[in-house]
N, CA, C and O of each residue as an XYZ file, in Angstrom:
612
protein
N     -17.383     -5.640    -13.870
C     -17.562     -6.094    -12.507
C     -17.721     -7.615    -12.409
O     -17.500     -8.263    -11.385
N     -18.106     -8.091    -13.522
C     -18.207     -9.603    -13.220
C     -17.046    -10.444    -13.148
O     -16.808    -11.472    -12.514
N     -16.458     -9.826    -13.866
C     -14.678    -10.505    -13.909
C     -14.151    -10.283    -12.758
O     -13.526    -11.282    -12.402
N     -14.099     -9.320    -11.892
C     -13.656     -9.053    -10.847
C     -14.030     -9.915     -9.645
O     -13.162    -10.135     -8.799
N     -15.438    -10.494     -9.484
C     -15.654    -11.110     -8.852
C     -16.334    -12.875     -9.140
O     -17.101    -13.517     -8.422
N     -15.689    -13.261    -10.460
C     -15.576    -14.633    -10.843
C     -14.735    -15.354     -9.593
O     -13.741    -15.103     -8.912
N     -15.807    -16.471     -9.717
C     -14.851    -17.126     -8.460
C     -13.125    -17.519     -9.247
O     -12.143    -17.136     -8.611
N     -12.868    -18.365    -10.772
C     -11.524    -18.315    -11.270
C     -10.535    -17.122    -10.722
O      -9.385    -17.338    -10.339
N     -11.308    -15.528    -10.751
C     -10.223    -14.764    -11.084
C      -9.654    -14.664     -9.490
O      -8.482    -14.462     -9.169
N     -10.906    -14.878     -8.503
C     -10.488    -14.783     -6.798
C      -9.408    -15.651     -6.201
O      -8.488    -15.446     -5.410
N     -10.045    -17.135     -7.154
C      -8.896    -18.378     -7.045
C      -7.337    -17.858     -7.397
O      -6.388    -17.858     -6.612
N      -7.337    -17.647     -8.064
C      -6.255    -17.447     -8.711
C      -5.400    -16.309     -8.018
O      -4.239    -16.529     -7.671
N      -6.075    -14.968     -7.812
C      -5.464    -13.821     -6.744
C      -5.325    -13.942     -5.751
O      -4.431    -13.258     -5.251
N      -5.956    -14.694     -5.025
C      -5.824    -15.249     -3.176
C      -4.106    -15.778     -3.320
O      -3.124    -15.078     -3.073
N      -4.107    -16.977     -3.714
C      -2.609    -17.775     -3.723
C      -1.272    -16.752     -4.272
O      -0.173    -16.657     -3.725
N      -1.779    -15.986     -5.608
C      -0.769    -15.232     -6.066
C      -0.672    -14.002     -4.794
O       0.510    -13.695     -4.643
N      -1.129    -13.619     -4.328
C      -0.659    -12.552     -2.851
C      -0.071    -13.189     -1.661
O       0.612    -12.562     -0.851
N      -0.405    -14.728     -1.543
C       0.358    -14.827     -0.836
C       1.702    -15.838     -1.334
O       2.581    -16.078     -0.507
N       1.751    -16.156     -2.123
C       3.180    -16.261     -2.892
C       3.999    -14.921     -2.999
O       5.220    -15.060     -3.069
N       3.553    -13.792     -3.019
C       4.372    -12.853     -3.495
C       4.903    -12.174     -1.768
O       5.799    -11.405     -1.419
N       3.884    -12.886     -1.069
C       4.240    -12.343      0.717
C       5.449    -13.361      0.833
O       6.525    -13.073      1.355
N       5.064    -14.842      0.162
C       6.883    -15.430      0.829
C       7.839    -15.267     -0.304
O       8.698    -16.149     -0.298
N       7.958    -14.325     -1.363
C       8.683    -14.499     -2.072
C       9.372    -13.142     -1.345
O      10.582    -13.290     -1.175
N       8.783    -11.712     -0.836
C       9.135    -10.967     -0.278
C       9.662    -10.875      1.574
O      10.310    -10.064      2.236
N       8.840    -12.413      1.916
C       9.656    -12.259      2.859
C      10.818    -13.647      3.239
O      11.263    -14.000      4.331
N      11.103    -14.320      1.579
C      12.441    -14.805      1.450
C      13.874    -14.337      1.875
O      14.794    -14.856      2.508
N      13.507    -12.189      0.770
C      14.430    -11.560      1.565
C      15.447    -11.824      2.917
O      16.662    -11.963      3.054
N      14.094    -11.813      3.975
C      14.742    -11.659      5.185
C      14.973    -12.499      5.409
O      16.078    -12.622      5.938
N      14.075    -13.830      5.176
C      14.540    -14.910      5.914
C      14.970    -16.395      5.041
O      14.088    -17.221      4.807
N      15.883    -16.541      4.760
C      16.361    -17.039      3.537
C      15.856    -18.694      4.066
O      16.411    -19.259      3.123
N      15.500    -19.352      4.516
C      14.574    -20.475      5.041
C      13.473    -20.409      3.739
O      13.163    -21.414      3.099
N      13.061    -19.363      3.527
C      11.639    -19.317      2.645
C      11.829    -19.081      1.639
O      10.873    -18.626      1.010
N      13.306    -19.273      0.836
C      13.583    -19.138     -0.543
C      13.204    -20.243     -1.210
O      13.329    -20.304     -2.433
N      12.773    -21.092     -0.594
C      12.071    -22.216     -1.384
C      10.731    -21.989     -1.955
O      10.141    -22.735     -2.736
N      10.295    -20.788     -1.436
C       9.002    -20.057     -2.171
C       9.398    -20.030     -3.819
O       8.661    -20.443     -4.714
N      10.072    -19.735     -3.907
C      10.819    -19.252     -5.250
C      11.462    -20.417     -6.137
O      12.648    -20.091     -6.192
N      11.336    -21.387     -6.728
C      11.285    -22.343     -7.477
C      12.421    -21.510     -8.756
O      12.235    -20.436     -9.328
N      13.564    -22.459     -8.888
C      14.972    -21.839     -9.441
C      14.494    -21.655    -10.837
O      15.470    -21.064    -11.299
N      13.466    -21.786    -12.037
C      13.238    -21.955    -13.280
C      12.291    -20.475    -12.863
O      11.651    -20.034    -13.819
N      12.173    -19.795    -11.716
C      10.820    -18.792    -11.846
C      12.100    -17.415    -11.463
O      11.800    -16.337    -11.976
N      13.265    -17.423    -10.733
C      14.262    -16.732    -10.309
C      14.391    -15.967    -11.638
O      14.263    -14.753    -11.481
N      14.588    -16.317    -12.774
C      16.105    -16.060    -13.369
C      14.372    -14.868    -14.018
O      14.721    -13.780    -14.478
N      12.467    -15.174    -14.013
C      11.657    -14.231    -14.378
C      11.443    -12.779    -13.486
O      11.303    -11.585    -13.751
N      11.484    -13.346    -12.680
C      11.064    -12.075    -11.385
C      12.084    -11.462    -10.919
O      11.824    -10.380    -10.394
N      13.654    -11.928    -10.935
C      14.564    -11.017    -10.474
C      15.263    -10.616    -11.755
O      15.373    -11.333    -12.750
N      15.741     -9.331    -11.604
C      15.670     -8.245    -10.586
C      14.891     -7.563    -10.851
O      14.682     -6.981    -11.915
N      13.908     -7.535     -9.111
C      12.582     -6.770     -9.531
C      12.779     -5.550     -9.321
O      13.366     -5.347     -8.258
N      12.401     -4.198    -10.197
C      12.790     -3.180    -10.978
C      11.566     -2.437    -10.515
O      10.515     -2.442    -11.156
N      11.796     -1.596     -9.017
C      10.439     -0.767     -8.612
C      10.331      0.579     -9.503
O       9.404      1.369     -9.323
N      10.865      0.693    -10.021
C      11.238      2.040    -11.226
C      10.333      1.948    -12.262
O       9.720      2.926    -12.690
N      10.197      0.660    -12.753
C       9.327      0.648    -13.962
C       7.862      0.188    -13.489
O       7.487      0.460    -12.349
N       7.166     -0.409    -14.252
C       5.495     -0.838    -14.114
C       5.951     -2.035    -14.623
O       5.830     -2.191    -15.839
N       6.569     -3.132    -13.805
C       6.942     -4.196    -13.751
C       5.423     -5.043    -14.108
O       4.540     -4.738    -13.305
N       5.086     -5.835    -14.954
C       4.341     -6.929    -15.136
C       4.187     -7.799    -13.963
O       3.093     -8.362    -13.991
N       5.055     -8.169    -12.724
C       4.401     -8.580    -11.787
C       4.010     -8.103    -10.933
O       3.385     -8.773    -10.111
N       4.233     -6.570    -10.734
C       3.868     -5.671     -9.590
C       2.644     -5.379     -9.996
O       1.806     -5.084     -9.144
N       2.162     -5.411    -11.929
C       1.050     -5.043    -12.081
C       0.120     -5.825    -11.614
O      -0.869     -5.457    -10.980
N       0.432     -7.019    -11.937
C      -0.433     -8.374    -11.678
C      -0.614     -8.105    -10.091
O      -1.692     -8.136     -9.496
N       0.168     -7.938     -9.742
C       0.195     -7.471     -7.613
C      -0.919     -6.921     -7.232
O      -1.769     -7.316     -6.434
N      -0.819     -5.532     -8.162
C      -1.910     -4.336     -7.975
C      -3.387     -5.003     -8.295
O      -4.489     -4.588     -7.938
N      -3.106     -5.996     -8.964
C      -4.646     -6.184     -9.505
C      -5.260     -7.052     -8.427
O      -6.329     -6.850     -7.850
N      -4.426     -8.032     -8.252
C      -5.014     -8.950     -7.255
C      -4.872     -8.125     -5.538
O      -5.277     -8.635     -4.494
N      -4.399     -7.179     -5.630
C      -5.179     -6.605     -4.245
C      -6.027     -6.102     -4.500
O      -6.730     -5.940     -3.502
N      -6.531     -5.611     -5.558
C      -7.494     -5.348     -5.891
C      -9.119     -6.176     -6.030
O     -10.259     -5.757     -5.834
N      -8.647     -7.356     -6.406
C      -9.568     -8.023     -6.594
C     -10.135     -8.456     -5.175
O     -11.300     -8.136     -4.943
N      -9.422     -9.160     -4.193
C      -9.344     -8.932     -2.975
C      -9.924     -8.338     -1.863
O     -10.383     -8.837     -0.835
N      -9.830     -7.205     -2.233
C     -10.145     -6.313     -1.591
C     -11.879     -6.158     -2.274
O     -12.769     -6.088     -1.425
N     -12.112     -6.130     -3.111
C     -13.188     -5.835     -3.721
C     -14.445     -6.829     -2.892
O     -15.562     -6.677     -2.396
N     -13.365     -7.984     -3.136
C     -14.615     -9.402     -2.855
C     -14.625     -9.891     -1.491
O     -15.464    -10.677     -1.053
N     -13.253     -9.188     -0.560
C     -13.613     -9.595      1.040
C     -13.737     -8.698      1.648
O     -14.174     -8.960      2.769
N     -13.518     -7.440      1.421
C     -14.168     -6.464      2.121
C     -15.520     -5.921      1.779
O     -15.822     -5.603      0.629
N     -16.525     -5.799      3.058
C     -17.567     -5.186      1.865
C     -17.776     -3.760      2.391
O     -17.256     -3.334      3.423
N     -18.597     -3.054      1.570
C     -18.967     -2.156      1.067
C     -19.105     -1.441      2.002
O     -18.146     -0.680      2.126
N     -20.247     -1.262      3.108
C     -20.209     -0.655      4.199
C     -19.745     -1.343      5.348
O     -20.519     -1.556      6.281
N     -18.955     -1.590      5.368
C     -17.953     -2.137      6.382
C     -17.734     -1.105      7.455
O     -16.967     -0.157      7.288
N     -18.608     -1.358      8.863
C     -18.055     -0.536      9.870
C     -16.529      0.874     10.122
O     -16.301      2.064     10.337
N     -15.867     -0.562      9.860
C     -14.302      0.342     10.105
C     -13.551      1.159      8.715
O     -12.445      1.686      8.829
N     -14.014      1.165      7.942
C     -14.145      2.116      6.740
C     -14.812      3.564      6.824
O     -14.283      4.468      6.177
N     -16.119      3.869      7.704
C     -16.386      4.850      8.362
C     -16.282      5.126      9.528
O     -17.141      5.820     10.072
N     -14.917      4.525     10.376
C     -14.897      5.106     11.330
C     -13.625      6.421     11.386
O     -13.209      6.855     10.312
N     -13.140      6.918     12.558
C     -12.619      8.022     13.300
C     -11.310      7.475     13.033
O     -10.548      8.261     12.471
N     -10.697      5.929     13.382
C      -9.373      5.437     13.151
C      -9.193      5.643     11.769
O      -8.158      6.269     11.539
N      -9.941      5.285     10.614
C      -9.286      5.287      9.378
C      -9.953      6.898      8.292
O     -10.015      7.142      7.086
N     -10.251      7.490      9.296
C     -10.375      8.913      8.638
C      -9.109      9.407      7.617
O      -9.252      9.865      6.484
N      -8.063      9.224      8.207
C      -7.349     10.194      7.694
C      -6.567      9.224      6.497
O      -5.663      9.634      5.768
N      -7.027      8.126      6.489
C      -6.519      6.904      4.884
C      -7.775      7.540      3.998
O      -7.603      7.523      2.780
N      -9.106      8.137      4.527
C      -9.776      8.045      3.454
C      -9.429      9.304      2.911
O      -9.342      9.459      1.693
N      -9.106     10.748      4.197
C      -8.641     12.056      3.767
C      -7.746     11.953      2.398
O      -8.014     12.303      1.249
N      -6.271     11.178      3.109
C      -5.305     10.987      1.945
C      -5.446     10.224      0.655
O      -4.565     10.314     -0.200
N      -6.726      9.330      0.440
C      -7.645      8.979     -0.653
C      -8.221     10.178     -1.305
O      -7.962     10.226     -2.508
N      -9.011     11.270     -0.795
C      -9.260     12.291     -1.302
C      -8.741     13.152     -1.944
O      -9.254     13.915     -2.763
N      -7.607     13.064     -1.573
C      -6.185     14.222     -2.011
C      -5.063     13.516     -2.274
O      -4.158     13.393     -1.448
N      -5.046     13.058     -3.316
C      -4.372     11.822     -3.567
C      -3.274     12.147     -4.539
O      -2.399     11.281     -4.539
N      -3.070     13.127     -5.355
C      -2.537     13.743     -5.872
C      -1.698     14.179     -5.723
O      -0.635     14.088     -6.336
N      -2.186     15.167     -4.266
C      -1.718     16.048     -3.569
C      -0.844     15.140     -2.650
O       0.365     15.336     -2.778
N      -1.212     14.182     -1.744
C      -0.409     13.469     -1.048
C       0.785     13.218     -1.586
O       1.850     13.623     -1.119
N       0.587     12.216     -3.069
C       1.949     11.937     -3.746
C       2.660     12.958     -3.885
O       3.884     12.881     -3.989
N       2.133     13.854     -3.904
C       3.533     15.176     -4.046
C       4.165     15.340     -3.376
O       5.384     15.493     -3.451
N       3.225     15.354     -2.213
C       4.356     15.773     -0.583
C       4.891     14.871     -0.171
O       5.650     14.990      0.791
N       4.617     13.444     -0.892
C       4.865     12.342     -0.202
C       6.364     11.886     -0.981
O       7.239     11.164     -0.502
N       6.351     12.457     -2.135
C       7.748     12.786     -2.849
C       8.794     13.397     -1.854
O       9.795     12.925     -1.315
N       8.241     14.514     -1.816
C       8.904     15.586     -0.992
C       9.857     14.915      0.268
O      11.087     14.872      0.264
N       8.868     14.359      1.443
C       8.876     14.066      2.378
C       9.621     12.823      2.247
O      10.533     12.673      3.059
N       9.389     11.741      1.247
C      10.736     10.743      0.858
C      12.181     11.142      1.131
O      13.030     10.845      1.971
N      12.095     12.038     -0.063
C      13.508     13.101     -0.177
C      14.463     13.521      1.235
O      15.648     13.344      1.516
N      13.326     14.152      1.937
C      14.220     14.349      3.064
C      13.975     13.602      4.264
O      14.148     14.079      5.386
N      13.341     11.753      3.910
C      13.245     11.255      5.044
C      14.943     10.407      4.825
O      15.693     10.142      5.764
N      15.190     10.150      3.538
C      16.263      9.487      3.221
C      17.577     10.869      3.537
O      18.205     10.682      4.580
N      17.774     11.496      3.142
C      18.464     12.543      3.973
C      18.605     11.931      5.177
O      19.351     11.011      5.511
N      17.528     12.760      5.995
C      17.540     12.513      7.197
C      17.708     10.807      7.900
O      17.869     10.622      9.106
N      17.647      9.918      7.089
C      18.296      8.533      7.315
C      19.703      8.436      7.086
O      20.431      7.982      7.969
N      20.248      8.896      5.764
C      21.731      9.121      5.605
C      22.433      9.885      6.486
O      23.425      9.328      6.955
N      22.214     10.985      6.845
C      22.937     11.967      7.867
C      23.390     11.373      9.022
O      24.519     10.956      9.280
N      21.902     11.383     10.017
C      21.657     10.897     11.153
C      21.764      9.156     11.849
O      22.240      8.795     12.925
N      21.210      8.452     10.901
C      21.125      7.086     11.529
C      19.968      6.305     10.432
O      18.969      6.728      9.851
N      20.691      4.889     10.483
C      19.456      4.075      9.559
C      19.525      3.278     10.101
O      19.555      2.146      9.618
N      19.584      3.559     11.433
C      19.028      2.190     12.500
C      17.287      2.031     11.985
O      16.529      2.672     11.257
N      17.216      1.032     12.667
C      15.247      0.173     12.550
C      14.688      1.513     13.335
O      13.734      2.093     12.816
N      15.229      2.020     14.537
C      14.358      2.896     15.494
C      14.002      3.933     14.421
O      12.895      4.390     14.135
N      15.382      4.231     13.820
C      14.994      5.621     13.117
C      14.107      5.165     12.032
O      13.063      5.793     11.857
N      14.333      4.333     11.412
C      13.449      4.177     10.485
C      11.764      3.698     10.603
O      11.036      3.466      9.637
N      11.373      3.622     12.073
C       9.969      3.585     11.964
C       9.933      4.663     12.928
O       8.988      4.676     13.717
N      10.908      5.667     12.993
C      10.146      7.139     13.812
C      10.312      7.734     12.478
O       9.269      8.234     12.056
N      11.087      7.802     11.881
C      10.576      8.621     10.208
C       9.480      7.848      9.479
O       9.330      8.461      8.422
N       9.005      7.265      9.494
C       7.986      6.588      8.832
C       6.927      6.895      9.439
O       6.023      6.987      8.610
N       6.425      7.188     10.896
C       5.526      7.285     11.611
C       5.236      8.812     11.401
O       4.098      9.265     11.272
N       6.514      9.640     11.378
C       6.495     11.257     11.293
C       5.951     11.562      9.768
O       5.403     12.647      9.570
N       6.065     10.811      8.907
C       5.805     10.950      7.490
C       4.646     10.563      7.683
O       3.931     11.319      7.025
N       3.891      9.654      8.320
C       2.560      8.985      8.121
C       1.386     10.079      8.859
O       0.161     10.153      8.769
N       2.223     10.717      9.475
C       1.003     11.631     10.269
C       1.325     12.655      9.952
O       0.750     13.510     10.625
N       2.101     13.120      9.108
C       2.860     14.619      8.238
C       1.946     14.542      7.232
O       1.335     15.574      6.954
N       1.633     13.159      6.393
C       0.662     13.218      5.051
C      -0.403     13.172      5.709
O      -1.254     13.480      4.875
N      -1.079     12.926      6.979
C      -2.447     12.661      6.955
C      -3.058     13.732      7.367
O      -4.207     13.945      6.980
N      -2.178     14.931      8.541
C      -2.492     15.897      8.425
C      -2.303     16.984      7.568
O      -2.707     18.136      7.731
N      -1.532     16.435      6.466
C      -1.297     17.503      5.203
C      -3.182     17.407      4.528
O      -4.027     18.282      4.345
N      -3.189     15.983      4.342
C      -4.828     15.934      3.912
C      -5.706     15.987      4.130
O      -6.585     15.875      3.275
N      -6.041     16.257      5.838
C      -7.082     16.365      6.300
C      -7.247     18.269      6.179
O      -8.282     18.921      6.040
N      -5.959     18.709      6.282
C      -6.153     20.542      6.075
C      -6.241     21.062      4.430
O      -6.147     22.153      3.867
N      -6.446     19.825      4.049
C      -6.468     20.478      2.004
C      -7.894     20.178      2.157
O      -8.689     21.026      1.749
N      -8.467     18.778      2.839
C      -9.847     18.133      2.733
C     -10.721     19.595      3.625
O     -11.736     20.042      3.092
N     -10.305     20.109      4.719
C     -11.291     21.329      5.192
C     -10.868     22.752      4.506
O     -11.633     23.716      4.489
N      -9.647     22.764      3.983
C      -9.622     23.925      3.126
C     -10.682     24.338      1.504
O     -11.337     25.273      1.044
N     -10.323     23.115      1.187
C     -11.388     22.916     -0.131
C     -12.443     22.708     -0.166
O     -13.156     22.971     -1.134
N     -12.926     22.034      1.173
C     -14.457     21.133      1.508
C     -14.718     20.691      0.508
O     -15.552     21.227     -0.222
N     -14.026     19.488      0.158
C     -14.505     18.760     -0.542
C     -14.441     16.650      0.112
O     -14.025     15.582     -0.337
N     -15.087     17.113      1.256
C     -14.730     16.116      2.081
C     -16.273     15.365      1.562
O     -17.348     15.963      1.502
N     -16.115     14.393      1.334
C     -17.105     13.437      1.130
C     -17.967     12.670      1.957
O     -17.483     11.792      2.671
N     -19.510     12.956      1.942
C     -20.537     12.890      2.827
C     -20.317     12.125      3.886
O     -19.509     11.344      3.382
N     -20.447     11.758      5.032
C     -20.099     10.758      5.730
C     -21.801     10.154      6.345
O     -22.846     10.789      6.489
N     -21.594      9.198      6.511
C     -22.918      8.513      6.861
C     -22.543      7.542      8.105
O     -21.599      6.762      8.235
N     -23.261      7.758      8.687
C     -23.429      6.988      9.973
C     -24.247      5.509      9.589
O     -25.297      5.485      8.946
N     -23.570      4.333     10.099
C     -24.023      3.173      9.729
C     -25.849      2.941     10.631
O     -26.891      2.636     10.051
N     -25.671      3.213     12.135
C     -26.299      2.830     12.933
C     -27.071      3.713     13.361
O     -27.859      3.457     14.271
């Protein structure tokens, strides 16, 4: 825990997340490819979501770290009613990725068939997002293994 919250390791993860926000949103907007310095190109591309890429790991960590040291602990909106069903699908997490496999499978289908316009693609994304949350909130009261909830106030 102390490493996690060294001020070096915070320094260091703050800037690297948001370098990796304009290196990802160079993509779209090619203005911000100057994020990307031509001697660092030829390391990071082509980034390879298939494997456990060394910079996606480094990614994972520093949201991690992040998250650790600016959010705190009992933070209001962590127990509330809006983010119930992120903590459900935290609970059943397992289980989510499975269906969330599943539900990939035939959201891309259903993008190939039908349409891969933007509309469709954030009404399948929205239908998937509330397909997993009520998949986990009915495993979380089937099993009861829903985790204590405490009222802040």
């Amino acid at each position: 825990m102390p490493l996690l919250t060294s001020r070096p390791v915070i320094l260091l993860s703050a800037p690297y997340l948001i370098w990796s926000l304009a290196v990802t949103m160079s993509w779209i907007n090619p203005a911000l490819e100057l994020a990307v310095p031509q001697f660092l190109k030829g390391l990071i591309y082509p980034i390879d979501k298939s494997g456990l890429d060394p910079l996606r790991v480094l990614h994972l960590l520093a949201l991690a770290v992040c998250v650790a040291n600016f959010v705190p602990a009992h933070w209001a909106p962590l127990r509330s009613r809006t983010l119930l069903g992120a903590v459900r699908c935290g609970e059943n997490s397992l289980e989510v990725y499975c269906a969330g496999v599943l539900l990939s499978l035939s959201a891309y289908f259903l993008l190939r068939t039908v349409s891969d316009g933007v509309l469709a693609q954030v009404m399948v994304s929205t239908t998937g997002i509330a397909l997993l949350t009520i998949f986990a909130t009915l495993l979380t009261r089937l099993t009861g293994l829903a985790a204590p909830r405490t009222r802040l106030f």
